[in-house]
C-alpha positions as CSV (number, residue, x, y, z in Angstrom):
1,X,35.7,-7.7,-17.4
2,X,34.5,-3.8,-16.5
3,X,30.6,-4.2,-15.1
4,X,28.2,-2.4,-17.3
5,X,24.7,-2.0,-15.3
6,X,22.3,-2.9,-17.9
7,X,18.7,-0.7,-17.7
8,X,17.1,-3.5,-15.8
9,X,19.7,-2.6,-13.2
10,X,18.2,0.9,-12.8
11,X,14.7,0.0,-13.1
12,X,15.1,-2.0,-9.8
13,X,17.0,0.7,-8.4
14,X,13.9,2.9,-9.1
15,X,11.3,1.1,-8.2
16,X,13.4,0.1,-4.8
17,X,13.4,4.0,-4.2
18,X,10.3,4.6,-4.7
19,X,9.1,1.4,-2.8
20,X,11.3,3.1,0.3
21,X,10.2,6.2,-0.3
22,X,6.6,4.7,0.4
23,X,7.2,2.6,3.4
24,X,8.8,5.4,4.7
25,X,5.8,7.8,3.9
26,X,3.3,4.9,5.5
27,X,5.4,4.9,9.0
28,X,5.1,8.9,8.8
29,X,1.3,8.3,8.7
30,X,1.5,8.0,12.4
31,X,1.8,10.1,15.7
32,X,4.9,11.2,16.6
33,X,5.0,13.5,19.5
34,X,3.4,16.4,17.4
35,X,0.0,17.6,16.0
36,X,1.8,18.4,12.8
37,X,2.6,16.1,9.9
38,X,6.4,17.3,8.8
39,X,6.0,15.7,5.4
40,X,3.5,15.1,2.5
41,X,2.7,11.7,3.8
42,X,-0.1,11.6,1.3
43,X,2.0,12.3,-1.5
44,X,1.6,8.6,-3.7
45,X,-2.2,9.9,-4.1
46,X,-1.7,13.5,-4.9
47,X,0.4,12.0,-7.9
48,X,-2.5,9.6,-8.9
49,X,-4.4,10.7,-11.8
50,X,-7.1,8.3,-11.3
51,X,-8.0,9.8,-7.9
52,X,-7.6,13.2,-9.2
53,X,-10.3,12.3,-11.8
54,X,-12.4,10.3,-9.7
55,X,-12.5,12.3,-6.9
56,X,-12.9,15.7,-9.3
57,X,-15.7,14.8,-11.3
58,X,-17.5,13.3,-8.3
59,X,-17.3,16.9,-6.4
60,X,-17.9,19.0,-9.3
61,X,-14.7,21.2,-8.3
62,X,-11.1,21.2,-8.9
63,X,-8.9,20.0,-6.2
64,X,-5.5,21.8,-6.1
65,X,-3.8,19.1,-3.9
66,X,-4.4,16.9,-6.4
67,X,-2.9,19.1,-9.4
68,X,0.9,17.2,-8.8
69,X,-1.0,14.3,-10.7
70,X,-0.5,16.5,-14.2
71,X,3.2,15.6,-13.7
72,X,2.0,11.8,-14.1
73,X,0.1,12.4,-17.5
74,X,2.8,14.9,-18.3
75,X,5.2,12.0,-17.8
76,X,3.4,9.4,-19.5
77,X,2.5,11.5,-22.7
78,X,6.1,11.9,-23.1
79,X,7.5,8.6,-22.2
80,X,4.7,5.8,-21.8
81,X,3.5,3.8,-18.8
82,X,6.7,4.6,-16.9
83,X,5.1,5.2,-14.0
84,X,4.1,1.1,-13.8
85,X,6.9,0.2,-15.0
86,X,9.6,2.3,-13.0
87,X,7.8,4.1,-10.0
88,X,4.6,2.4,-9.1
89,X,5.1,0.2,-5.4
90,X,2.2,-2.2,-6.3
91,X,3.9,-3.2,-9.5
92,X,7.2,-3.3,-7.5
93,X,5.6,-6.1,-5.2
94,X,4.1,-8.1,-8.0
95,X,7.1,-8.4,-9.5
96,X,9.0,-9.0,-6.7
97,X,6.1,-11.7,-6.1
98,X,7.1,-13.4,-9.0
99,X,10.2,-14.6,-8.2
100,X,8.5,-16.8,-5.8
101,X,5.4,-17.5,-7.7
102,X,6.9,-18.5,-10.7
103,X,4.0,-17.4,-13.0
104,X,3.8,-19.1,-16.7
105,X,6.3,-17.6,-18.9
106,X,3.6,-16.6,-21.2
107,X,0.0,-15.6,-20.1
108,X,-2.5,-18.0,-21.7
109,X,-5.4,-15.7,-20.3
110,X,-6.0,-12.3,-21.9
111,X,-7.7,-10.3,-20.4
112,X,-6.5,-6.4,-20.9
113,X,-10.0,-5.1,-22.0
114,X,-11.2,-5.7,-18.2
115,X,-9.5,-2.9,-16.7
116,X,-10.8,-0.5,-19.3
117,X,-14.3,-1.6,-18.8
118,X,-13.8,-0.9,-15.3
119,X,-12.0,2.7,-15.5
120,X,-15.3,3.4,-17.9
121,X,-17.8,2.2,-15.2
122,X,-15.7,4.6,-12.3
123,X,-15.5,7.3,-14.2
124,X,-19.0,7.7,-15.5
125,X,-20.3,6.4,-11.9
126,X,-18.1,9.5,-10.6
127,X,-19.6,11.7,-12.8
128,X,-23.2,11.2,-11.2
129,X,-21.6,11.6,-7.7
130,X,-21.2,8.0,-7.0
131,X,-17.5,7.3,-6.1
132,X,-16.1,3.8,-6.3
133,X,-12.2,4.5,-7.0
134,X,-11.6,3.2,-3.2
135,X,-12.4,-0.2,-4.5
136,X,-10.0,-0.6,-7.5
137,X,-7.3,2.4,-7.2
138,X,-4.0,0.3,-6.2
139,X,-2.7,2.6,-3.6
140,X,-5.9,2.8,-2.2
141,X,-6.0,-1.1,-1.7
142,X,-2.6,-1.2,-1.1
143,X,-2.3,1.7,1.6
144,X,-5.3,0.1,3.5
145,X,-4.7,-3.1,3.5
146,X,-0.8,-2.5,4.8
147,X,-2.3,0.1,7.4
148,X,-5.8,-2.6,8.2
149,X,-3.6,-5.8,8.5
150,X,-0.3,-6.2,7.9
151,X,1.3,-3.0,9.9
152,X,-0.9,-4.2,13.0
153,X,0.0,-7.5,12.6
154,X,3.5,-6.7,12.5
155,X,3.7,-5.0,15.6
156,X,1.7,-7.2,17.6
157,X,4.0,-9.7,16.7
158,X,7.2,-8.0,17.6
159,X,6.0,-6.9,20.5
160,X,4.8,-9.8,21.7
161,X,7.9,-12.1,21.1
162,X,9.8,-8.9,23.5
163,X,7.2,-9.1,26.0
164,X,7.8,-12.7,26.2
165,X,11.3,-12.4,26.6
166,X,11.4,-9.7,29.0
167,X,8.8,-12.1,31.0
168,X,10.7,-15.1,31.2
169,X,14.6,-13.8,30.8
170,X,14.6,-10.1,32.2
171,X,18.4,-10.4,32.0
172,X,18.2,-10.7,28.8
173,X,16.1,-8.4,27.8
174,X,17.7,-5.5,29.9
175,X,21.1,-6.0,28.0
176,X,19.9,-7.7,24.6
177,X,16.4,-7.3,23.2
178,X,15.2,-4.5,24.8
179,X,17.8,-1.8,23.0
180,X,16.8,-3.5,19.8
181,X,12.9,-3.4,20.3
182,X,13.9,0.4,21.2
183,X,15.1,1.3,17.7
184,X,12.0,-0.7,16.3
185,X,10.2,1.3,18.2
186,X,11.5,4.2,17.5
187,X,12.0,3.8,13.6
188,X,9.8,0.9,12.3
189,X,7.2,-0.2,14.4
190,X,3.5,2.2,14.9
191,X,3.1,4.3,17.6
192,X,0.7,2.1,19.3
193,X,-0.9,-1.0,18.2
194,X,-4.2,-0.3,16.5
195,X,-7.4,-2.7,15.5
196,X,-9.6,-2.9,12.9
197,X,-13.0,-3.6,11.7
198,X,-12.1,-5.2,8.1
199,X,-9.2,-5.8,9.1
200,X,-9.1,-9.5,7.5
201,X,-11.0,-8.6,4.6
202,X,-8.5,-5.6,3.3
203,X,-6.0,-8.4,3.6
204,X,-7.9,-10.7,1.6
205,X,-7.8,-8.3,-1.3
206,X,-4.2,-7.8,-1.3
207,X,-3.5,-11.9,-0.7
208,X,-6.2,-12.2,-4.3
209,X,-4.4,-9.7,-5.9
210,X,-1.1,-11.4,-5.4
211,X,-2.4,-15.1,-5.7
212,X,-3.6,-13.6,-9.4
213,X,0.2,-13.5,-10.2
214,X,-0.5,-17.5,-10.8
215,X,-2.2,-17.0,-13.9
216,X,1.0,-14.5,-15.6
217,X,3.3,-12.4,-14.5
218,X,1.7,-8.6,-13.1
219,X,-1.9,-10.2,-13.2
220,X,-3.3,-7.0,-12.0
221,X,-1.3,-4.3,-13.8
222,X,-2.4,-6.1,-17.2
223,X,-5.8,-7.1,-16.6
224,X,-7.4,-5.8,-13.8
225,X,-5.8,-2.1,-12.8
226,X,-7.5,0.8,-13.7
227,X,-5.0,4.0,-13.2
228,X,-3.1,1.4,-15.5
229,X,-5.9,1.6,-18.0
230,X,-5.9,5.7,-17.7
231,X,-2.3,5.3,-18.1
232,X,-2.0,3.4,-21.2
233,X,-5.0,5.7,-22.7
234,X,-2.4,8.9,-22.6
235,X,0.5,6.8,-23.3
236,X,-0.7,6.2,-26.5
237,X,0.3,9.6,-27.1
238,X,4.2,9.1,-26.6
239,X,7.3,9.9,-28.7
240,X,9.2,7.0,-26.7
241,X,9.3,3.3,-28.1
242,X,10.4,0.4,-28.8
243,X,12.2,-0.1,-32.0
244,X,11.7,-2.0,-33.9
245,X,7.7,-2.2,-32.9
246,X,7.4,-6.0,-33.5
247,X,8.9,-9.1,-32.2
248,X,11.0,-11.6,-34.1
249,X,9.9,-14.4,-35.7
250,X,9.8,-17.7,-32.9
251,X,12.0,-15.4,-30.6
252,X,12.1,-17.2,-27.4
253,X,12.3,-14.4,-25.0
254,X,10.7,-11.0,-26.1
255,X,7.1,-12.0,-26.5
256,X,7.0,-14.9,-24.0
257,X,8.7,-13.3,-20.9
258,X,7.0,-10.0,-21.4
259,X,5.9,-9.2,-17.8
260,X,2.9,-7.1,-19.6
261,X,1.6,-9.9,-22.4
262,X,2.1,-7.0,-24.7
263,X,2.7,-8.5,-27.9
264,X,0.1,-9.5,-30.0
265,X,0.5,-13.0,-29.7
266,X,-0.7,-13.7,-33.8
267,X,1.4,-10.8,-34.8
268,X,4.0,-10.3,-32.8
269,X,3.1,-6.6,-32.9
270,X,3.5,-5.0,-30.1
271,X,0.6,-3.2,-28.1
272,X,2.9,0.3,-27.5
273,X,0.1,1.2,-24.5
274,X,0.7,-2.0,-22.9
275,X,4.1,-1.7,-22.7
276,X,5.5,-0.4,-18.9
277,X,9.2,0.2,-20.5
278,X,10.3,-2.3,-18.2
279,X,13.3,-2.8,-21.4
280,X,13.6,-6.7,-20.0
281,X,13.2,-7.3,-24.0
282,X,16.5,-5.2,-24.5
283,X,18.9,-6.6,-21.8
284,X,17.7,-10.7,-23.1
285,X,18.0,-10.1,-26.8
286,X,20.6,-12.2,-28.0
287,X,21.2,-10.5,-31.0
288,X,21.0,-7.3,-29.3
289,X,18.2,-5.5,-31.7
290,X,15.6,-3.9,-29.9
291,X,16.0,-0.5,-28.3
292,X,13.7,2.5,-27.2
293,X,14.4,6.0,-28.3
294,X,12.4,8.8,-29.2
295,X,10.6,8.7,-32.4
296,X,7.4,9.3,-34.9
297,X,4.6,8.3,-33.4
298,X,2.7,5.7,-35.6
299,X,-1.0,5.3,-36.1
300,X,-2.7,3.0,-33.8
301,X,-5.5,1.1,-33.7
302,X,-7.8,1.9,-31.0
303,X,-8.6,-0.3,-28.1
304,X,-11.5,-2.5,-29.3
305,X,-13.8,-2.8,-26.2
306,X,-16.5,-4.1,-28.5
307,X,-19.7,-2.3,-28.7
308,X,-21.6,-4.2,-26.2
309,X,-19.0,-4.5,-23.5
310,X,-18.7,-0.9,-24.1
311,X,-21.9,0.0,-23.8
312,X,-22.7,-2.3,-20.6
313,X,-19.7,-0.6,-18.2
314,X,-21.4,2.6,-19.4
315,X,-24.6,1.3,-18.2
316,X,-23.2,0.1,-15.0
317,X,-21.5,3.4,-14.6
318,X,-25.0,5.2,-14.5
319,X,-26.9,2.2,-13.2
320,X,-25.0,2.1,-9.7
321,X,-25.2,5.7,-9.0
322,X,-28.8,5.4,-9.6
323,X,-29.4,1.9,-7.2
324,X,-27.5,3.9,-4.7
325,X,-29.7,7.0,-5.0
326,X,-32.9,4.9,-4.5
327,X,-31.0,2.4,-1.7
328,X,-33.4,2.2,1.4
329,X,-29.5,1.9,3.3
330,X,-28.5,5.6,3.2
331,X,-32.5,7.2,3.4
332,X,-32.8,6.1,7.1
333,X,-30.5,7.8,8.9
334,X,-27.9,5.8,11.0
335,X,-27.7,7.6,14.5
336,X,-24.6,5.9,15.1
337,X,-22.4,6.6,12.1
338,X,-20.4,9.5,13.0
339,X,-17.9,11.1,10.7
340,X,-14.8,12.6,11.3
341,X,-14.4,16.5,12.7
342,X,-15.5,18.8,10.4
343,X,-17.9,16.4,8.0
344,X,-20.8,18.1,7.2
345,X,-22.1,17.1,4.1
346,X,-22.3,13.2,4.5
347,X,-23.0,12.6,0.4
348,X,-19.8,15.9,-0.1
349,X,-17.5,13.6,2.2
350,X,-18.6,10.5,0.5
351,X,-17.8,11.7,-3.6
352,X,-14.3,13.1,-2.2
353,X,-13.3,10.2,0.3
354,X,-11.0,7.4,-1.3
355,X,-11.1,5.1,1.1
356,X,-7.4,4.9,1.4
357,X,-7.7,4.7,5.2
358,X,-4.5,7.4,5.8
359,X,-6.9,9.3,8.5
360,X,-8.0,5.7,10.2
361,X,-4.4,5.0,10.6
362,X,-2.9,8.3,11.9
363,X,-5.9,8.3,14.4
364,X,-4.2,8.4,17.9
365,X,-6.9,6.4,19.5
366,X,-7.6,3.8,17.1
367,X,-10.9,5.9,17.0
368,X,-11.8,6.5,13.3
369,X,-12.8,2.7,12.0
370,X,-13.5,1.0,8.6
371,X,-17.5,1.5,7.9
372,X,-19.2,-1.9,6.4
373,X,-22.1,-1.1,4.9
374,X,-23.9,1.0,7.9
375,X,-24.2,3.8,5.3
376,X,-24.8,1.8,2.5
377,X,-22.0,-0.4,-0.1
378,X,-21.5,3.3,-1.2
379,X,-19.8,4.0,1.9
380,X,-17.7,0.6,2.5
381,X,-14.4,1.4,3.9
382,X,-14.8,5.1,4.6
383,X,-14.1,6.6,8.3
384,X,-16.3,6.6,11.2
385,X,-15.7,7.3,14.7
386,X,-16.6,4.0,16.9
387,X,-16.2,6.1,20.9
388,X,-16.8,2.7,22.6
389,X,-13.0,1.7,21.1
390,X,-11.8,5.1,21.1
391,X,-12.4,8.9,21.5
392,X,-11.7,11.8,19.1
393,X,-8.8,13.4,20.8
394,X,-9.1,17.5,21.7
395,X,-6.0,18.6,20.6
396,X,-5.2,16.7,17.4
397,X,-6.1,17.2,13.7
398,X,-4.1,14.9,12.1
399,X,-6.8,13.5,9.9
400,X,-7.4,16.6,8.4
401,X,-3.7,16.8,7.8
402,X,-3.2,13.7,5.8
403,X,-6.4,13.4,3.8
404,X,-5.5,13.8,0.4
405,X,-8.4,14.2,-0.8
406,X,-10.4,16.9,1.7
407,X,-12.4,15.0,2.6
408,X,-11.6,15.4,6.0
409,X,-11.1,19.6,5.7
410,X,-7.7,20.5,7.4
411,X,-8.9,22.3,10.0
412,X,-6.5,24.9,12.8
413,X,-6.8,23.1,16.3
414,X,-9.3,26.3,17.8
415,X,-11.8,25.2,14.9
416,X,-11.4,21.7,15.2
417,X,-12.4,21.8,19.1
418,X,-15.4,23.4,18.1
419,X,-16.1,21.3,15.4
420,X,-19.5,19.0,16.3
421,X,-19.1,15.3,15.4
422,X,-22.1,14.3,17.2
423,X,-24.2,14.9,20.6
424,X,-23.4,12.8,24.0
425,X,-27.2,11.4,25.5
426,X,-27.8,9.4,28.4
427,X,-29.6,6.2,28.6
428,X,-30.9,6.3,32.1
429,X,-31.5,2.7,32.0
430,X,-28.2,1.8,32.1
431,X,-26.8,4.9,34.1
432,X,-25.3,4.4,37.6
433,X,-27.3,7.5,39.4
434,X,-30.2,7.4,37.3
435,X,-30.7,3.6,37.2
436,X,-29.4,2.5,40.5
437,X,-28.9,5.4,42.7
438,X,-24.9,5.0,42.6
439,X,-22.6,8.7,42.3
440,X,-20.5,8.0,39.6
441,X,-18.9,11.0,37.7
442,X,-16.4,9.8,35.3
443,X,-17.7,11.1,32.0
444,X,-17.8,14.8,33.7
445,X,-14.5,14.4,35.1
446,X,-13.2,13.6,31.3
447,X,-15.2,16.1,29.3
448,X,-12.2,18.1,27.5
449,X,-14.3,21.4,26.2
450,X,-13.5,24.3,28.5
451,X,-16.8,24.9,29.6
452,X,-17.9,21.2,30.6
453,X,-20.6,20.1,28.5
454,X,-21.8,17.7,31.1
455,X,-23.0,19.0,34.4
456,X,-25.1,17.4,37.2
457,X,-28.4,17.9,38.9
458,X,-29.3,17.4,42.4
459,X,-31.9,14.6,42.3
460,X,-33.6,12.6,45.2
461,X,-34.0,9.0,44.8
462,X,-34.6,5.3,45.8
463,X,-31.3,3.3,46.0
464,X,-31.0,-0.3,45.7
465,X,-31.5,-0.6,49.5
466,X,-34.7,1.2,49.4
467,X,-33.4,4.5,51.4
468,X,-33.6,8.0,50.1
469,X,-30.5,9.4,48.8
470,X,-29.2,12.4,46.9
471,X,-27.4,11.6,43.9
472,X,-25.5,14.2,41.7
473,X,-27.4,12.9,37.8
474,X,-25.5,14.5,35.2
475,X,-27.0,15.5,32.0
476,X,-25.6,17.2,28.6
477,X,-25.5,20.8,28.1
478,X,-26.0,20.2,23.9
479,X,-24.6,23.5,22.7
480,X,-21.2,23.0,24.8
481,X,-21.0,19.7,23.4
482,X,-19.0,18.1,20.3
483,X,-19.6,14.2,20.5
484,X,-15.7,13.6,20.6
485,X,-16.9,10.5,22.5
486,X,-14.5,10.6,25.4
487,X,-17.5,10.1,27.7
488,X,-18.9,7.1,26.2
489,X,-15.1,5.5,26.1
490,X,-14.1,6.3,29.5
491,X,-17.9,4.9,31.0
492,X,-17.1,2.2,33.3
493,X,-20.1,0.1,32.6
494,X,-19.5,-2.8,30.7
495,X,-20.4,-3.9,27.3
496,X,-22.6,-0.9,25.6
497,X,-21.7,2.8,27.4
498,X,-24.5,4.5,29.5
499,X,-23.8,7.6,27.4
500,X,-23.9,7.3,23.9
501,X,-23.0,9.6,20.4
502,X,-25.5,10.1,18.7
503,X,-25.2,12.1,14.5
504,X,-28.8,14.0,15.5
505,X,-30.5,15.5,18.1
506,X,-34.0,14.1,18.3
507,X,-35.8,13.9,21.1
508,X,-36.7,16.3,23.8
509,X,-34.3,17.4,25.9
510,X,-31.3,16.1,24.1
511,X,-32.4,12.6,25.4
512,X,-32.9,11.8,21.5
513,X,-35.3,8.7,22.9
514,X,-32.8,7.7,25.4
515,X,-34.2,9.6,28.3
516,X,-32.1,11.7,30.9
């Protein structure tokens, strides 16, 4: 008998595609040799219409990177929630989470009006500047978690079972492992292996999201997901159905095995905005009825919300802005939370940033971490440079490249060296020539700006033996310097640096309290 690929056939071939396409997007996020990103590595969020709204209304401004995401809409005005059903790579790993799950054939919790609740409470908390979307957007969650946990975990991993070959059976590895770990290398694994604050907890989230799958099949996508909910609100627009619109009577496989729950379980009717066009129901039916074509859209009811759940996520969608406004957190400046190069505005960079974690991943020292809440829960998972774990490299501006957002602003290398992240200070109690009388000279010798921004003065002291001695004490020359934090990295002390980056220059001298 001649095969006949049924449409569930090319469904999985799409959403395998699309899944590869990006994985292979997520190892692009990476340094490879060159300042310059070769490919729109950033693409997934360009194309999501929840950021685009998110992010838009927060700034007050239209965003042309984000512009692709009309295509989505576009696409889902014409045909329905195809995007979840056929594109969309969190969907893709739920249901291929599923076939070792084995969720209950037919959800007995039903709970769709959630994620509409929530996609009201993020986009009237965006309109008052407050943005949230990093918390519930899926690539977001997903894109951070994979580039928090599972990508590091990965390559520590690999590279540790090589290392322990080539430690124990050199031979071996010379003619055996070490030409595979080469490709790995080369095509699969990061560039280097990176840590993260958070690390456990972005994990966490993806591990709930995918323990959820228990409780019916695409937990998230029904219940929970908000670009779903934004989806299903245009897709009520669409020419493209299911006919006919209703399941049959005690049918054992259209209503209960619907991945979505989208037939009205009284009814049978089915819920058109619901529906992802996954077509399952037309490849099981036994009698070979159902099909999806183009036709008259019929009335709908609207999606009852109720008037008091309603009402409360439009509460909560002004109430949080406002708790964040009056939030003691943010009001007292944190000296230590630096942002990336070329942040100015901290509450402009805070209403565009996603929290997707692109730039903290492409960082080629592992420099840019996860913030917790040092600038309030407003600010959870957003960058910040942490210098004691790594420096802002001088000739990179690969964050700029891949924020999709701006965020970051994508800024030409000359600008970006001159760009000021912070301002280096000494804390003479812990410096080697100030507090002991010992020459030391390694955050000079690292400074990258051409002029150095740290020089030294001749100064006569008391050493530890009691002698007179003339040490070389360096000190920072403020308007040469940028606070990529190479100093405070490369200090030899132990534990906390004898130099430190600080967001704002307040005491005299550029000593902002520290002395020096």
């Amino acid at each position: 008998m001649k095969y006949r690929p049924t449409t569930r056939t090319f469904r999985r071939l799409s959403q395998f595609l699309f899944l590869v396409l990006f994985l292979v997007l997520f190892r692009k996020t990476d340094y490879s040799g060159s300042d310059t990103l070769p490919y729109a590595v950033n693409l997934f969020f360009r194309w999501d219409p929840l950021v685009a709204a998110t992010v838009m209304l927060a700034a007050r401004k239209v965003i042309l990177i984000l512009l692709p995401s009309l295509f989505v809409i576009l696409l889902t005005v014409v045909l329905g929630r195809v995007f979840c059903g056929w594109i969309c790579p969190m969907g893709t790993l739920l249901d291929w989470l599923d076939k070792g799950i084995h969720p209950p054939e037919h959800a007995t919790v039903h709970l769709r009006k959630i994620k509409y609740l929530l996609l009201i409470v993020l986009l009237i908390s965006s309109a008052f500047s407050l943005q949230l979307i990093g918390f519930l957007d899926p690539f977001s969650l997903l894109v951070r978690g994979a580039a928090f946990s599972i990508d590091p975990m990965l390559n520590w991993l690999f590279t540790g079972f090589f290392d322990t070959i080539y430690a124990h059976a050199p031979a071996v590895a010379d003619h055996v492992t070490e030409p595979i770990y080469s490709v790995l290398k080369n095509g699969l694994l990061p560039f280097r292996q990176s840590f993260y604050f958070l690390s456990s907890f972005s994990l966490m989230i993806l591990i709930a999201i995918g323990a959820l799958e228990k409780l019916g099949k695409r937990f998230w996508c029904r219940n929970l997901c908000p670009l779903g909910a934004l989806l299903a609100v245009f897709s009520r627009w669409s020419f493209f159905r299911r006919i006919p619109a209703t399941s049959c009577k005690n049918c054992p496989q259209c209503a209960p095995n619907c991945r979505m729950n989208a037939f009205d379980p009284d009814t049978g009717k089915l819920h058109h905005e619901e529906c992802n066009l996954c077509m399952d129901c037309v490849d099981d039916c036994v009698n070979q009825s159902p099909r999806f074509a183009f036709t008259r859209r019929s009335n709908h009811e609207p999606v009852n919300l109720g008037r008091r759940a309603f009402l409360g996520s439009a509460l909560a969608g002004i109430a949080l802005p406002v708790a964040a406004k009056v939030n003691a957190g943010p009001k007292t400046p944190n000296p230590f939370l630096l942002r990336p190069p070329g942040v100015e505005n901290e509450e402009e960079f805070l209403s565009l940033c996603v929290r997707c974690g692109e730039c903290m991943k492409v960082c080629i020292e592992n420099a840019l971490q996860p913030c917790f809440f040092e600038s309030g829960y407003q600010g959870m998972f957003s960058p910040r440079l942490v210098p004691r774990l790594g420096y802002c490299e001088f000739n990179c501006t690969l964050c700029g490249q891949v924020c999709p957002t701006g965020a970051i602003p994508k800024l030409l290398l000359q600008a970006k060296q001159k760009a000021v992240i912070g301002i280096a200070v000494f804390d003479v109690n812990r410096c080697l020539p100030y507090a002991n009388g010992i020459p030391c000279m390694v955050c000079e010798e690292h400074c990258p700006t051409s002029k150095k921004a740290i020089l030294f003065r001749d100064k006569l002291v008391i050493d530890r033996k009691g002698e007179e001695v003339v040490v070389k004490q360096p000190y920072v020359v403020e308007d040469l310097c940028i606070g990529c934090g190479i100093c405070e990295n490369k200090c030899p002390l132990p534990g906390a640096s004898a130099i430190r980056v600080l967001t704002a220059n307040k005491g005299p001298g550029g000593n902002s309290g520290y002395g020096g």
